[in-house]
N, CA and C atoms as a LAMMPS dump frame, in Angstrom:
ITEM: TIMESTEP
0
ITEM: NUMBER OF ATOMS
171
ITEM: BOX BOUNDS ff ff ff
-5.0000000000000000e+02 5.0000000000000000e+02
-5.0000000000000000e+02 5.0000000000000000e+02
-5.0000000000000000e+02 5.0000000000000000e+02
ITEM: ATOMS id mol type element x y z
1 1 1 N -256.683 34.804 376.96
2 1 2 C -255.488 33.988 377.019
3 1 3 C -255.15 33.75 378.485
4 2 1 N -255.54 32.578 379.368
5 2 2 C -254.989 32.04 380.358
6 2 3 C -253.11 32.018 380.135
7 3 1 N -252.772 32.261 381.49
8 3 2 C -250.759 32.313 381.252
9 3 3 C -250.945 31.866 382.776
10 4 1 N -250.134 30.75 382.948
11 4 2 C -250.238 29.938 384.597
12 4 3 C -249.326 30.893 385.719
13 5 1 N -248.167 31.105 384.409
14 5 2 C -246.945 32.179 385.105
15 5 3 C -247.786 33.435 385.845
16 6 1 N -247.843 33.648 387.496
17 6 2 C -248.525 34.973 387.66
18 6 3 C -247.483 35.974 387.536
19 7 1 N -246.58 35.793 387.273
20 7 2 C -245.32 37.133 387.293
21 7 3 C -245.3 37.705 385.522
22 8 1 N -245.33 36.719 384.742
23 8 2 C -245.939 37.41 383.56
24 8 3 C -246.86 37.95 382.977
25 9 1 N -247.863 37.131 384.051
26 9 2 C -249.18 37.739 383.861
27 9 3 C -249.666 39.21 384.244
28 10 1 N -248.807 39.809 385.297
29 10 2 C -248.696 41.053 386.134
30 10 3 C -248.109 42 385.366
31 11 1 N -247.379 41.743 384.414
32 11 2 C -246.544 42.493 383.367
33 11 3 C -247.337 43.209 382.618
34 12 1 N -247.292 44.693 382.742
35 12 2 C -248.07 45.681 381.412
36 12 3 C -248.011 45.221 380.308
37 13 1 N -246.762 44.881 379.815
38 13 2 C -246.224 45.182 378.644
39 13 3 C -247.165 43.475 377.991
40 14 1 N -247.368 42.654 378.913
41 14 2 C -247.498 41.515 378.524
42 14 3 C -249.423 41.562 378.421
43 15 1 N -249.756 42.406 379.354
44 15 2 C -251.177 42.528 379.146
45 15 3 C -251.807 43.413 377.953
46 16 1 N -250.931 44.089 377.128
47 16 2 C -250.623 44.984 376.386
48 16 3 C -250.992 44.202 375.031
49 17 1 N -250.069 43.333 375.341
50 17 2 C -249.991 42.106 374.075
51 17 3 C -251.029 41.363 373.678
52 18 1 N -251.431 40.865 375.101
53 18 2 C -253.083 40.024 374.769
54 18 3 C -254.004 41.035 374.513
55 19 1 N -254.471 42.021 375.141
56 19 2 C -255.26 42.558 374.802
57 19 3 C -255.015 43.416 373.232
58 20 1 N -253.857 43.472 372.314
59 20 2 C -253.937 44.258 371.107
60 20 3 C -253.97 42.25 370.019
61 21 1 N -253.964 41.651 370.417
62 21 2 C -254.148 40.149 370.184
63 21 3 C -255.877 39.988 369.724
64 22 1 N -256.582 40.388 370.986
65 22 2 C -257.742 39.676 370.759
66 22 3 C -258.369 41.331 370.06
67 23 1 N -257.652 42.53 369.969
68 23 2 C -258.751 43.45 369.321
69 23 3 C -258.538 42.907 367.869
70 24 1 N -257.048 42.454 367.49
71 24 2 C -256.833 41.828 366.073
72 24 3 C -257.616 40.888 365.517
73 25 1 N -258.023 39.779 366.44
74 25 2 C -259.038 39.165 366.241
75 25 3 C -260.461 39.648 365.775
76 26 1 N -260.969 40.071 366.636
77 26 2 C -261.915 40.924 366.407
78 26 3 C -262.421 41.678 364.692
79 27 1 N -261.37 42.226 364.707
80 27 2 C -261.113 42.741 363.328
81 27 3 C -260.877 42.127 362.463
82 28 1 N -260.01 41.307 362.335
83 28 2 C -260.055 40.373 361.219
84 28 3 C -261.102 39.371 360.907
85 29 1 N -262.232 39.559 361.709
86 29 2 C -263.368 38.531 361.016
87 29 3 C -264.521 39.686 360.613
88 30 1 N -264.327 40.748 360.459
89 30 2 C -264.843 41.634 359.773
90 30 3 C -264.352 42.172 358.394
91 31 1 N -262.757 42.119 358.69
92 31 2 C -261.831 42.552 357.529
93 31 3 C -261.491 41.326 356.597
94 32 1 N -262.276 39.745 356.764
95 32 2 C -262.205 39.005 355.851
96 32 3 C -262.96 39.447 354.98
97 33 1 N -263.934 39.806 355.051
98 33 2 C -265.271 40.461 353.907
99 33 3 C -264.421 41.284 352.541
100 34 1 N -263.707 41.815 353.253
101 34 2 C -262.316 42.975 352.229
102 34 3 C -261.717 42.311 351.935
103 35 1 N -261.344 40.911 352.047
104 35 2 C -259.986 40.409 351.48
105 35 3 C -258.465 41.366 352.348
106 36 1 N -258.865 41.475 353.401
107 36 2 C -257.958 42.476 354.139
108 36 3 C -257.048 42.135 355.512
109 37 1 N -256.034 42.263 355.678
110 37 2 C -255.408 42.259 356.824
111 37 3 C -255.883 43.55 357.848
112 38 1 N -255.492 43.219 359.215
113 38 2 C -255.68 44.436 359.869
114 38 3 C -254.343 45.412 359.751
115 39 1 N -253.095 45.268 359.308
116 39 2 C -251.816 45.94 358.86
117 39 3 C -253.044 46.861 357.537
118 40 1 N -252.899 46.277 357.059
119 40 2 C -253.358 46.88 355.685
120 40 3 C -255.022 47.623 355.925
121 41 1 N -255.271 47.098 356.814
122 41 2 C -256.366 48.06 357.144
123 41 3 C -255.95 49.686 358.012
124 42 1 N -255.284 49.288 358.542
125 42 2 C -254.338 50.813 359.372
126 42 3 C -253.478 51.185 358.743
127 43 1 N -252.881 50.858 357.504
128 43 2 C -252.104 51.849 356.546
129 43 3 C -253.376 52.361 355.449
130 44 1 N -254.401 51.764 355.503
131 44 2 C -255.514 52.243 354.48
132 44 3 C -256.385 53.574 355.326
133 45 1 N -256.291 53.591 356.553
134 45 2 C -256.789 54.444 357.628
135 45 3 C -255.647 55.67 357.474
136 46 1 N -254.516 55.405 357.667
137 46 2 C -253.507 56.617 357.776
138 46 3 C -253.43 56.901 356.557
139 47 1 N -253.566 56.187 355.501
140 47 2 C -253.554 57.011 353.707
141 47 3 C -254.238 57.938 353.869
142 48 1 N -256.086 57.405 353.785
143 48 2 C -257.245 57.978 353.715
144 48 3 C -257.192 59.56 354.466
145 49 1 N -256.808 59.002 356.047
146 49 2 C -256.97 60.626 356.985
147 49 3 C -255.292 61.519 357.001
148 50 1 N -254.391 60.975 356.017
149 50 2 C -253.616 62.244 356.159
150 50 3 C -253.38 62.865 354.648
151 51 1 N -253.874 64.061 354.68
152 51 2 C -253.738 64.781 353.178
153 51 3 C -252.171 64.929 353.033
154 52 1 N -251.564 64.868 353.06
155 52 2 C -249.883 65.217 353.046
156 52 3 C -249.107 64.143 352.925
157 53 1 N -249.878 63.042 353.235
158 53 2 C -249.013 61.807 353.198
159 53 3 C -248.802 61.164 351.503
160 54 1 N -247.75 60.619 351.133
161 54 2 C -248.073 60.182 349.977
162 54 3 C -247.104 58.898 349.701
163 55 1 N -247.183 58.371 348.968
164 55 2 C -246.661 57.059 348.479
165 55 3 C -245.272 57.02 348.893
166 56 1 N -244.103 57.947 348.944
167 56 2 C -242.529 57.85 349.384
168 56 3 C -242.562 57.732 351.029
169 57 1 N -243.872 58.773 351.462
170 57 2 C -243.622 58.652 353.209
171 57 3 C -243.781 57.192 353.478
């Protein structure tokens, strides 16, 4: 993602953003195969690896 602004561009929080942007990408053309979001792929990850967790948490 080109941003012309260099003062936003310098921003953590904003480089933070693009870069969790394009890992989403990434993932979601793998997680089409599942019929899957990447949300629903990381609540299917935290089901799976926590024994204690259950449907009310």
């Amino acid at each position: 993602m080109y941003v012309e602004n260099s003062y936003l561009s310098k921003q953590l929080c904003f480089l933070f953003y693009v870069s969790s942007k394009e890992i989403i990408k990434k993932y979601t053309n793998y997680l089409k195969e599942y019929d899957l979001t990447y949300t629903g792929y990381i609540v299917l990850m935290a089901i799976e690896n926590d024994e204690k967790l259950n449907i009310k948490n």
